[in-house]
C-alpha positions in Angstrom: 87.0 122.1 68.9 88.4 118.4 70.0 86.3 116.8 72.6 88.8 115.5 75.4 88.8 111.8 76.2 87.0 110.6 79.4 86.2 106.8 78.3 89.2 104.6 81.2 91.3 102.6 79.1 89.8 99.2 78.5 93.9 97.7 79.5 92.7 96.6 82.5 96.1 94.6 83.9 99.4 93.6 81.8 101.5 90.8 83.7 104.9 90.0 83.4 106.8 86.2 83.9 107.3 87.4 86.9 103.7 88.2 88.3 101.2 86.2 89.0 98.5 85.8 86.2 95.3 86.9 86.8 93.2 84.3 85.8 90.8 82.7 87.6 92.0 79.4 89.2 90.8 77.2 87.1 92.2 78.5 84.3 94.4 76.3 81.5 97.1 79.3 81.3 100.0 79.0 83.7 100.7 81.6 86.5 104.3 82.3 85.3 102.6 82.9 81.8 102.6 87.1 80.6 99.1 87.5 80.3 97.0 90.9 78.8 93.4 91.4 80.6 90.8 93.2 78.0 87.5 93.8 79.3 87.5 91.0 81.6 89.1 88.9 79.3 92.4 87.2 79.9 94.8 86.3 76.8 98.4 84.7 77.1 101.0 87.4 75.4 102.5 85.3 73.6 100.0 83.8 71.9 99.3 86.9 70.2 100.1 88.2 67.1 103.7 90.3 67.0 101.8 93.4 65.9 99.7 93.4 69.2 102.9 92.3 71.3 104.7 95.5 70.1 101.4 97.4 71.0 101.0 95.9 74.1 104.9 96.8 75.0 104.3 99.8 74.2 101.6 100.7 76.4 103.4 99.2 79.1 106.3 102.1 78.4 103.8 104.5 78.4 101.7 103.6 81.5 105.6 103.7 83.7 105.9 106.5 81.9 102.3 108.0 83.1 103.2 106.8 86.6 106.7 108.5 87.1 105.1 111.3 85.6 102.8 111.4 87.8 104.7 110.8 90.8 106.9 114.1 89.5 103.8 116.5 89.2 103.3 114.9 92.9 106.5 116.2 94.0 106.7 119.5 92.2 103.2 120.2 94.1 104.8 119.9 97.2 107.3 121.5 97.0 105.5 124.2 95.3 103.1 124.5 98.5 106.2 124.4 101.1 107.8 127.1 98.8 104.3 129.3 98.3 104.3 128.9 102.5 108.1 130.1 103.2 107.8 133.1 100.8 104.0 134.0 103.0 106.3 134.1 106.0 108.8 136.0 104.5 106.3 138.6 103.4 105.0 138.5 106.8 108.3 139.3 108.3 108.6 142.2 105.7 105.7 144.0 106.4 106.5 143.0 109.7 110.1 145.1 109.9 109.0 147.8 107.5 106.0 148.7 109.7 108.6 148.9 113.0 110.9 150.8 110.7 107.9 153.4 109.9 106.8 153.6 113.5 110.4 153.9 114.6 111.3 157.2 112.4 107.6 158.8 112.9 108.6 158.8 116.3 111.9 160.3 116.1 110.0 163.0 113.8 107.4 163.8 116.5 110.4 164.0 119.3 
């Protein structure tokens, strides 16, 4: 049997030219420089060999990906609990009518 994974990802931030890097502020690389940090260790994106750069695009994909997922399981649960709490009341309201329906023709029986 496959053990599942537990280790976090070692990815520990992925900038764009947008973002500000985040390297310390004495650092040589420019903010407006996409930067990749490894287990506490910057590098400039760029500067890196294509192979990695596809990698690294990637696994930006996947981790928006991982987010919107997420955000959908988020909403799906919700709504899931407000549904699981309308059909309870409607249950309710049921047993509710199907009792007074019982009690109504056991006492038109007894008269």
């Amino acid at each position: 049997m496959a053990k599942k994974a537990t280790a976090k990802p070692v990815v520990e931030a992925v900038t764009t030219a947008s973002e500000i890097a985040t390297t310390p502020a004495n650092s040589t690389i420019p903010a407006n420089e996409p930067t990749i940090t490894i287990n506490n260790k910057t590098y400039v994106i760029n500067a890196l060999p294509q192979e990695i750069k596809e990698k690294i695009n990637v696994y930006s994909i996947w981790a928006n990906e991982l987010a919107v997922a997420k955000r959908e399981v988020f909403k799906l649960e919700a709504a899931n609990r407000g549904l699981s709490l309308e059909l309870e009341n409607n249950f309710k309201q049921l047993e509710a009518s199907v009792s007074s329906a019982v009690e109504a023709a056991s006492q038109e029986t007894s008269n």
